[in-house]
DRENZA-803124 format. One record per residue (C-alpha): y, x, z; residue number from 1; residue in three letters. Coordinates in steps of 0.25 Angstrom, whole numbers, padded with zeros to 4 digits. Layout:
<atoms>
@Y Y; X X; Z Z; pos NUM; code ALA
...
</atoms>
This chain:
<atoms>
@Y -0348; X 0123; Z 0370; pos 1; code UNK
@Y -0352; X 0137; Z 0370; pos 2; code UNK
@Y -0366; X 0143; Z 0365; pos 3; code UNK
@Y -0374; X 0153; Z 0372; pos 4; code UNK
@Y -0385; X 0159; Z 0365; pos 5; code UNK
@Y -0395; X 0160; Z 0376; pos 6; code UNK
@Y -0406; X 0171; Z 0380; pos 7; code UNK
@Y -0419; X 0171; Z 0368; pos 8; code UNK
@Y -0433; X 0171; Z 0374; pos 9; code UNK
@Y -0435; X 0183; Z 0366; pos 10; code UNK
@Y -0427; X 0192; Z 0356; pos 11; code UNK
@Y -0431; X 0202; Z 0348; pos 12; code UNK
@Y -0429; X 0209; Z 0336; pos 13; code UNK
@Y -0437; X 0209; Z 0322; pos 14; code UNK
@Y -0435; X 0219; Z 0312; pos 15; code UNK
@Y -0435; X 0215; Z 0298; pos 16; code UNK
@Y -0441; X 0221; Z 0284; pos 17; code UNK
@Y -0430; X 0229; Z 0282; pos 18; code UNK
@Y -0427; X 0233; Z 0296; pos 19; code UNK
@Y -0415; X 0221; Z 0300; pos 20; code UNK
@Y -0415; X 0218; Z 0313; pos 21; code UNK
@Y -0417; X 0202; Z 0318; pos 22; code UNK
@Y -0414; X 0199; Z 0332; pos 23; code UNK
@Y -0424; X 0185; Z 0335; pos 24; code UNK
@Y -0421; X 0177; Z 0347; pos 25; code UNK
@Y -0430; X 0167; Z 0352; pos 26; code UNK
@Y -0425; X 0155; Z 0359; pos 27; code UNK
@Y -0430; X 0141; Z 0364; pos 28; code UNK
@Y -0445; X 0139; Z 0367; pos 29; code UNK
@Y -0454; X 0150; Z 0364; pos 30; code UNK
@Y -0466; X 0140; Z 0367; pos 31; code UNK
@Y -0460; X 0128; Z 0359; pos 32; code UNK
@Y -0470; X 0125; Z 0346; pos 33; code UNK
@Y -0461; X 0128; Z 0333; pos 34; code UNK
@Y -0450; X 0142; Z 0333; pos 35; code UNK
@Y -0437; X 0139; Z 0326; pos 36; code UNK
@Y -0431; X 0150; Z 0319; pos 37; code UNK
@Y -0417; X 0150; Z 0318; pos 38; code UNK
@Y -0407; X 0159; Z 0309; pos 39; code UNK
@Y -0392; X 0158; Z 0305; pos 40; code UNK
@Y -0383; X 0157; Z 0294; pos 41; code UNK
@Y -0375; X 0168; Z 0286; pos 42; code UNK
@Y -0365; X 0175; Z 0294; pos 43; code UNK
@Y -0369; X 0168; Z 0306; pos 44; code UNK
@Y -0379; X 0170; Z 0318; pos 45; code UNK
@Y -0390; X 0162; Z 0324; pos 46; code UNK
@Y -0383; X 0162; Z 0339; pos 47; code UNK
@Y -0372; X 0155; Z 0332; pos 48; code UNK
@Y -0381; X 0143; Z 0328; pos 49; code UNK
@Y -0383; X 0141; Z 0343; pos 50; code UNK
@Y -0378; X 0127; Z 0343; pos 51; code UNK
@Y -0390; X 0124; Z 0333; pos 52; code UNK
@Y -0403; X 0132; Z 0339; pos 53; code UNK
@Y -0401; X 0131; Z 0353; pos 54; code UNK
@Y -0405; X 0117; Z 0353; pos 55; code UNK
@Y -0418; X 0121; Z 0348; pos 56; code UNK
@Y -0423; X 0131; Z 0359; pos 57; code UNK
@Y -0426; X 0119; Z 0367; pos 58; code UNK
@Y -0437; X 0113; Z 0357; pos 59; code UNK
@Y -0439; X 0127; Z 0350; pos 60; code UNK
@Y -0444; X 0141; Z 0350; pos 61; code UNK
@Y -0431; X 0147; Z 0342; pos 62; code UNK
@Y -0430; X 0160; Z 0337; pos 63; code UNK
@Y -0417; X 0163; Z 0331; pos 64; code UNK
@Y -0412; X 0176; Z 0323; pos 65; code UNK
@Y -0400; X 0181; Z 0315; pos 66; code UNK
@Y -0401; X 0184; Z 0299; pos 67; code UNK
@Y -0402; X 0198; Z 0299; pos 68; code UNK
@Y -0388; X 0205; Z 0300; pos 69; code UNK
@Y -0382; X 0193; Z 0308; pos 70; code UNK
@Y -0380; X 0190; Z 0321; pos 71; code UNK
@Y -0388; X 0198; Z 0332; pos 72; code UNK
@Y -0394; X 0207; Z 0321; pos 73; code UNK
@Y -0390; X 0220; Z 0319; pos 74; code UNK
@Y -0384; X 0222; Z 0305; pos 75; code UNK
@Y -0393; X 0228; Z 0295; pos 76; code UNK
@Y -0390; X 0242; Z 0289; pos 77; code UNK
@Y -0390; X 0239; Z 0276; pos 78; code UNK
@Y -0390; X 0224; Z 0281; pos 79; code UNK
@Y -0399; X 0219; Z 0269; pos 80; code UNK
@Y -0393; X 0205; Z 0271; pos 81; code UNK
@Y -0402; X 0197; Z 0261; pos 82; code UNK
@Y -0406; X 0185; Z 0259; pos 83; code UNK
@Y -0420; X 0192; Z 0255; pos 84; code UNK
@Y -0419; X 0201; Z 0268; pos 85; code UNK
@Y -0416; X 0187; Z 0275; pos 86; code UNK
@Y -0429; X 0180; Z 0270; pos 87; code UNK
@Y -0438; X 0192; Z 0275; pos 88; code UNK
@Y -0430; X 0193; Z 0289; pos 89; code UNK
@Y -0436; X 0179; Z 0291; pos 90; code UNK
@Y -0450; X 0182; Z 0287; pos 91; code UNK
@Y -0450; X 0194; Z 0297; pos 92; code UNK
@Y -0442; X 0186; Z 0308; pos 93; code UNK
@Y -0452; X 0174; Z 0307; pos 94; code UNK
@Y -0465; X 0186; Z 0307; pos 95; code UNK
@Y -0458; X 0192; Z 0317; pos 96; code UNK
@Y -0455; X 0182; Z 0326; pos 97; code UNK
@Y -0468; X 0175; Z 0325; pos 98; code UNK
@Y -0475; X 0189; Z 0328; pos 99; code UNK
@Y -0467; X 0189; Z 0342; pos 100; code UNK
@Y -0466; X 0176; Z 0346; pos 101; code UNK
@Y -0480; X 0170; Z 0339; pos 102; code UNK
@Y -0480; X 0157; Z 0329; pos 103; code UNK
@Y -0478; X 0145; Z 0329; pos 104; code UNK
@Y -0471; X 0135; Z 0323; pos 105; code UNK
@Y -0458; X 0142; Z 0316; pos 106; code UNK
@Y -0446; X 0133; Z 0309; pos 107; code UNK
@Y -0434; X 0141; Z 0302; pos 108; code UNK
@Y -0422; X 0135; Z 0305; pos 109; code UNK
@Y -0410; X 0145; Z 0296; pos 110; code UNK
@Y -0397; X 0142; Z 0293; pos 111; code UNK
@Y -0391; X 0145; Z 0279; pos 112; code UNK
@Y -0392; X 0160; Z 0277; pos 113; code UNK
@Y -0405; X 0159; Z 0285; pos 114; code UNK
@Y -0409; X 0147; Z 0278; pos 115; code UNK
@Y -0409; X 0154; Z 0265; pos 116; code UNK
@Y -0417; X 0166; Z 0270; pos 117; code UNK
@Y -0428; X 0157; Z 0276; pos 118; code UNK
@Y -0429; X 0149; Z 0262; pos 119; code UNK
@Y -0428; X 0164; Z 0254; pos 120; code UNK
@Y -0439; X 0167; Z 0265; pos 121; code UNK
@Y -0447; X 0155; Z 0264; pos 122; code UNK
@Y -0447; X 0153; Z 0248; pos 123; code UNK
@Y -0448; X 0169; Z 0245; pos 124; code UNK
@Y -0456; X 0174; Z 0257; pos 125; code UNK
@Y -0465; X 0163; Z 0263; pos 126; code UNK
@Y -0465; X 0150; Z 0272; pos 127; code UNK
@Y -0465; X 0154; Z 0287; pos 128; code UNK
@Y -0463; X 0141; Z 0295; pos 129; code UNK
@Y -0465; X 0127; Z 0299; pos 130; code UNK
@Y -0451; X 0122; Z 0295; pos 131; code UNK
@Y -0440; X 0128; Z 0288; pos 132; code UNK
@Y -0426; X 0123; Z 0292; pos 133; code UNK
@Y -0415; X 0128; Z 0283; pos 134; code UNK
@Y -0399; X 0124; Z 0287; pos 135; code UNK
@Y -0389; X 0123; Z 0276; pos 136; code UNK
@Y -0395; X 0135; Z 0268; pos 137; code UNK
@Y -0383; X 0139; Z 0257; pos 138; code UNK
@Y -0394; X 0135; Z 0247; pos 139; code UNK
@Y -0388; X 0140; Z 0232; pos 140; code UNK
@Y -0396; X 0133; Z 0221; pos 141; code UNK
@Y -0401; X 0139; Z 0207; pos 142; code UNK
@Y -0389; X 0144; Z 0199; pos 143; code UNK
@Y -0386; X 0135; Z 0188; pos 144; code UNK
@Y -0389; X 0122; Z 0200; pos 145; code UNK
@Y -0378; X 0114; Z 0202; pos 146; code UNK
@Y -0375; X 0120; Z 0217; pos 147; code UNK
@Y -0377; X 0134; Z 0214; pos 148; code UNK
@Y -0362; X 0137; Z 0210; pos 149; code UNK
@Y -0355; X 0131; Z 0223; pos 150; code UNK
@Y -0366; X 0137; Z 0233; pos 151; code UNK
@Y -0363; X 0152; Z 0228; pos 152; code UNK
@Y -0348; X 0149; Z 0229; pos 153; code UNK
@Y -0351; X 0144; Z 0242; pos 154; code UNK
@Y -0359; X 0158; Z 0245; pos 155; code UNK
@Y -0348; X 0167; Z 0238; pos 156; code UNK
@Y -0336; X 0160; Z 0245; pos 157; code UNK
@Y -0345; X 0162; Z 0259; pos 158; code UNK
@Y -0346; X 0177; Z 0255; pos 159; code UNK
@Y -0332; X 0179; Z 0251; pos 160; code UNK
@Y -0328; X 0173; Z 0265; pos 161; code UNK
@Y -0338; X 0182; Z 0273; pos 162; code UNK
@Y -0334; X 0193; Z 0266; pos 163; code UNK
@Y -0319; X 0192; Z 0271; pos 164; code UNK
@Y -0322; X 0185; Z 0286; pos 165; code UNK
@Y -0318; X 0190; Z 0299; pos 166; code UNK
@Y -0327; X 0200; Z 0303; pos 167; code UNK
@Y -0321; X 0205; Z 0318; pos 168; code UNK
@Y -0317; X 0197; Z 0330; pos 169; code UNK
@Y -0311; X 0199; Z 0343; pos 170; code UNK
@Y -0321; X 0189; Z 0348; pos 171; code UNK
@Y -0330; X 0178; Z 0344; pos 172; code UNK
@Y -0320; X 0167; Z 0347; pos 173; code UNK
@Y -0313; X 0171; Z 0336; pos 174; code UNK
@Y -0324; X 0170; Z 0327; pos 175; code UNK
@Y -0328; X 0157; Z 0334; pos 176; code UNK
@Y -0315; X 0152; Z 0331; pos 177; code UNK
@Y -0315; X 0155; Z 0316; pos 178; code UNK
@Y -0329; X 0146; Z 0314; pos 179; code UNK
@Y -0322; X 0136; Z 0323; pos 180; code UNK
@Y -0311; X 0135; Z 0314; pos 181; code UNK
@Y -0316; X 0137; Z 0300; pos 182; code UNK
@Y -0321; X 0123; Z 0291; pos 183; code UNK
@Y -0336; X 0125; Z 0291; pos 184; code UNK
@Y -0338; X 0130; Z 0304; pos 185; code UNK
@Y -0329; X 0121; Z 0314; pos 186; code UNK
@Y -0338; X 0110; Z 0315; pos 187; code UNK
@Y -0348; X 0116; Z 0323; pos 188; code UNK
@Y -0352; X 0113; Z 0337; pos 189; code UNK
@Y -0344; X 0118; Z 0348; pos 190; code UNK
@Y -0348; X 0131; Z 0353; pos 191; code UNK
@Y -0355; X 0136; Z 0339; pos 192; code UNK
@Y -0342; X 0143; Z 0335; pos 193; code UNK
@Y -0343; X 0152; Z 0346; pos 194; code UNK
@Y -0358; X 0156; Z 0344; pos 195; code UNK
@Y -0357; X 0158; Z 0331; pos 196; code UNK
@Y -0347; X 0167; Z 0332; pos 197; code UNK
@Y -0354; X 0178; Z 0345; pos 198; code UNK
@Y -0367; X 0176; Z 0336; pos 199; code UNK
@Y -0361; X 0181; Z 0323; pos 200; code UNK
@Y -0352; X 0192; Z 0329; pos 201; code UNK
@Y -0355; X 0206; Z 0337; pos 202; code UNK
@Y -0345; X 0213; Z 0347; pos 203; code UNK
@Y -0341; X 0227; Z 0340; pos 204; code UNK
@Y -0341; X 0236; Z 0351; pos 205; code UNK
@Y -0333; X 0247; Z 0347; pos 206; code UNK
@Y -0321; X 0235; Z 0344; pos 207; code UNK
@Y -0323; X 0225; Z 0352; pos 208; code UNK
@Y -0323; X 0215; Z 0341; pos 209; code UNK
@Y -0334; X 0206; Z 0337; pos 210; code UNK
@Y -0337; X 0209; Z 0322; pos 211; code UNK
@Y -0347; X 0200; Z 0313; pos 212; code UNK
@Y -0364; X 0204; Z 0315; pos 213; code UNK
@Y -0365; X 0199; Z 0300; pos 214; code UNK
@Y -0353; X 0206; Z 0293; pos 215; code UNK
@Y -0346; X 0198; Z 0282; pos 216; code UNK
@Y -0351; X 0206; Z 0271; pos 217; code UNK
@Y -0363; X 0202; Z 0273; pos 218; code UNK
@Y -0362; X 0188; Z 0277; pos 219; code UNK
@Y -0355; X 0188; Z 0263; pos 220; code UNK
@Y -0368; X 0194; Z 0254; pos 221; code UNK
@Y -0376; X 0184; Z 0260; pos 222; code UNK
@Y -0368; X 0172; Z 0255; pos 223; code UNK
@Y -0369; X 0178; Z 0242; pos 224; code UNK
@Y -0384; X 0182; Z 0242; pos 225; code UNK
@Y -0387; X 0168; Z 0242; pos 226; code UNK
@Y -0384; X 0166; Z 0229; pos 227; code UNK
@Y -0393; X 0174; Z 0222; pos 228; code UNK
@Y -0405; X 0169; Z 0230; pos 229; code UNK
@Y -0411; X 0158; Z 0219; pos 230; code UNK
@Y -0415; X 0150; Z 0231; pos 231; code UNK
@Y -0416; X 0134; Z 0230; pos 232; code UNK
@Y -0431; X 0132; Z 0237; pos 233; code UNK
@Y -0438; X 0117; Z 0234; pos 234; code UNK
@Y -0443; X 0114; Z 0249; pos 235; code UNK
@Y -0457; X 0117; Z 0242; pos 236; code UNK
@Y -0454; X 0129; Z 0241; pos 237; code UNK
@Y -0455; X 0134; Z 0255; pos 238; code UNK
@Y -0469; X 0131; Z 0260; pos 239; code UNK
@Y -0466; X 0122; Z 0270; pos 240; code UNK
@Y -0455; X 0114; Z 0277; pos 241; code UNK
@Y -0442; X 0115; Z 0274; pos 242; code UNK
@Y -0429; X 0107; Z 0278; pos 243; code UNK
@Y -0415; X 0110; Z 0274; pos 244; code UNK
@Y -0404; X 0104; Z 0283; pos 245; code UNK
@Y -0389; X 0105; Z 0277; pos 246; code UNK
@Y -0374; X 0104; Z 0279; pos 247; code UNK
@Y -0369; X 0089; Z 0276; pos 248; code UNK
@Y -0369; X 0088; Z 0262; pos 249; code UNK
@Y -0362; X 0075; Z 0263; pos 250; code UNK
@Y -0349; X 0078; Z 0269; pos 251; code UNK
@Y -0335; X 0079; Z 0260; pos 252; code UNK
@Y -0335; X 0092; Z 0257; pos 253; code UNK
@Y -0350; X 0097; Z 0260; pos 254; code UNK
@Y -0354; X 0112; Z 0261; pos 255; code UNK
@Y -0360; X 0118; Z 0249; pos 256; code UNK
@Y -0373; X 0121; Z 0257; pos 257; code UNK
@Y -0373; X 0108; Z 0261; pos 258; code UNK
@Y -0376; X 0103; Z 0246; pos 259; code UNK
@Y -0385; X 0114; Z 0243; pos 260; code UNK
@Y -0394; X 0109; Z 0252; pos 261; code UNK
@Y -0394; X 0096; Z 0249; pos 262; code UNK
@Y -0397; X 0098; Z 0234; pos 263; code UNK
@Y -0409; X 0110; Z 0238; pos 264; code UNK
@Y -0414; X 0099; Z 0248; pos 265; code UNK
@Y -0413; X 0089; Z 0235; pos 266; code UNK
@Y -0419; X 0097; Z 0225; pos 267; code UNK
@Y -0430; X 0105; Z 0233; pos 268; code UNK
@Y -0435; X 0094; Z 0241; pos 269; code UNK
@Y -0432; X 0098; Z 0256; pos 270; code UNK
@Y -0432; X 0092; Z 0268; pos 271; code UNK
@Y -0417; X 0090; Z 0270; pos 272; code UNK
@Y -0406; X 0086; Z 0279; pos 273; code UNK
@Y -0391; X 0086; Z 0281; pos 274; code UNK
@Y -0385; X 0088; Z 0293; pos 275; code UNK
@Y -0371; X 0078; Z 0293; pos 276; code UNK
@Y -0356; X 0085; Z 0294; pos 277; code UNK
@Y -0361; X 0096; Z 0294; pos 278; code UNK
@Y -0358; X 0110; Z 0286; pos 279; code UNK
@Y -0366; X 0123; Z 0284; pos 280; code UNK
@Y -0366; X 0129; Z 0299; pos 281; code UNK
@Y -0372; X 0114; Z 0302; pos 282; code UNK
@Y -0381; X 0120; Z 0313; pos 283; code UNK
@Y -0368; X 0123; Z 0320; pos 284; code UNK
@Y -0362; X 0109; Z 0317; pos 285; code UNK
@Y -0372; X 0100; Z 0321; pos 286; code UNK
@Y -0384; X 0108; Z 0328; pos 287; code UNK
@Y -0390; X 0095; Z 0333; pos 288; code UNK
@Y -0392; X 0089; Z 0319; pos 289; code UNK
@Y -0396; X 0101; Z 0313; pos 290; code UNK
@Y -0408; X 0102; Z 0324; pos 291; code UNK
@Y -0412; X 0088; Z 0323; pos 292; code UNK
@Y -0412; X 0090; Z 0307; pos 293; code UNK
@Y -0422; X 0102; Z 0308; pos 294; code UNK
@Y -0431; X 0095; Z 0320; pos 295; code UNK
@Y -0434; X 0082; Z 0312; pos 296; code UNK
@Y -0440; X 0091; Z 0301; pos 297; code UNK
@Y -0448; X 0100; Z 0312; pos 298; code UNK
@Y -0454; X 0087; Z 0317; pos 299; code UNK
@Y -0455; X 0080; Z 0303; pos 300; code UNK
@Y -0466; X 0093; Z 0300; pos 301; code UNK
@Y -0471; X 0092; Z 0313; pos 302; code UNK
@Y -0466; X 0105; Z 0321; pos 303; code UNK
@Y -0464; X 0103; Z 0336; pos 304; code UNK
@Y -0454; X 0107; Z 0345; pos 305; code UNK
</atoms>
């Protein structure tokens, strides 16, 4: 199967407190009653999760972007790739888009990376939508809690990886082939390989060769710059509703993530789900599931599509 990204109604650029660029595109319904928007996970792009939001355009005003730095944003000068930075992009993206496009209902709907800005931003900076919706975020409990030592080797491994990846291709296909063939990432649905890997790359013109929009380096401090966040949020804490979907937590060798969230969905009291066979990119394994995880909530709190 091969996965298009098709023509936004609209597109247009915002500019963010500390003059980053972010590229919105909005998809789906523009009259439909609720607005999903949609971000990615680190190193990856929101055109890669494809597979997982285009569904949604037929029920939803979707407005999907990049984290700054990645995908079709230009890369920052310096960069600023934090989690703090991140957590004020979303504030402005959701003042933005709503200035342009007008209100109405809004759902976050972020991945990991994304997932963690949107809580730093809800917690830290204040409660902007209808419904938050928070996939496999790499959630790092208090040091000292019984989690907190595997989840920041978990980060620092990520990093010492993304530091050393491949950083130049020939062409997508090679990349495609290197998320096809890898543990975490051969599951996925056909097709998703391929997107994943035209969203995350640009073509280098004075080359030829397709290099990473997100450069390793980077990718790399931001696994580390989760650890240092002292962020484990009781659902109370957000100022409305909140629901965490994860990675199977049940399977025989289970992705850290996967635990991390069951146990803040124990402790904090959160609307909770697990998405079954299913790792951390569980958007891209099982995009049907992971929709209908995030609907039943929407309906549960009464927003319509």
């Amino acid at each position: 199967m091969s996965f298009i990204v098709p023509a936004p109604l609209t597109e247009f650029d915002l500019t963010m407190q500390d003059g980053a660029i972010i590229k919105v595109r909005r998809h789906g319904k523009a009259d439909a009653p609720a607005r999903l928007f949609l971000s990615h996970g680190n190193g990856f792009a929101i055109d890669g999760y494809l597979p997982f939001w285009a569904p949604l355009c037929a029920r939803f005003d979707v407005v999907v972007f990049d984290m700054r730095n990645h995908g079709r944003n230009p890369l920052g000068d310096p960069p600023n790739h934090t989690y703090a930075a991140m957590a004020r992009d979303i504030e402005d993206i959701f003042a933005g888009v709503t200035a342009r496009l007008g209100a109405k209902a809004s759902v976050g709907g972020f991945h990991s990376m994304a997932g963690r800005a949107a809580m730093k931003h809800a917690v830290e900076i204040g409660w902007r939508w209808d419904a938050l919706v928070l996939f496999d975020p790499p959630n790092i409990a208090p040091e000292g809690h019984e989690s907190y030592a595997a989840m920041c080797d978990f980060e620092a491994r990520l990093a010492d990886w993304a530091r050393a990846r491949r950083h130049r291709y020939f062409d997508p296909g090679e990349l495609a082939e290197e998320y096809a063939a890898s543990r975490a990432h051969r599951t996925w649905v056909p097709g998703a390989h391929a997107a994943m890997a035209r969203a995350v790359l640009r073509l280098d013109d004075a080359t030829g060769d397709w290099v990473l929009a997100f450069p390793g380096a980077l990718e790399a401090e931001t696994y580390t710059a989760n650890i240092p966040m002292n962020l484990w949020p009781m659902a109370g804490d957000f100022g409305g509703p909140v629901k965490l979907i994860g990675a199977d937590y049940k399977v025989d060798r289970p992705m850290i993530t996967a635990i991390a969230n069951k146990t803040l969905a124990d402790e904090g009291g959160y609307a909770y789900e697990t998405v079954p066979g299913t790792g951390h990119m569980l958007q891209l394994q099982r995009p049907y599931a992971c929709i209908r995880a995030m609907l039943s909530f929407l309906e549960e709190r009464g927003i319509a599509y």
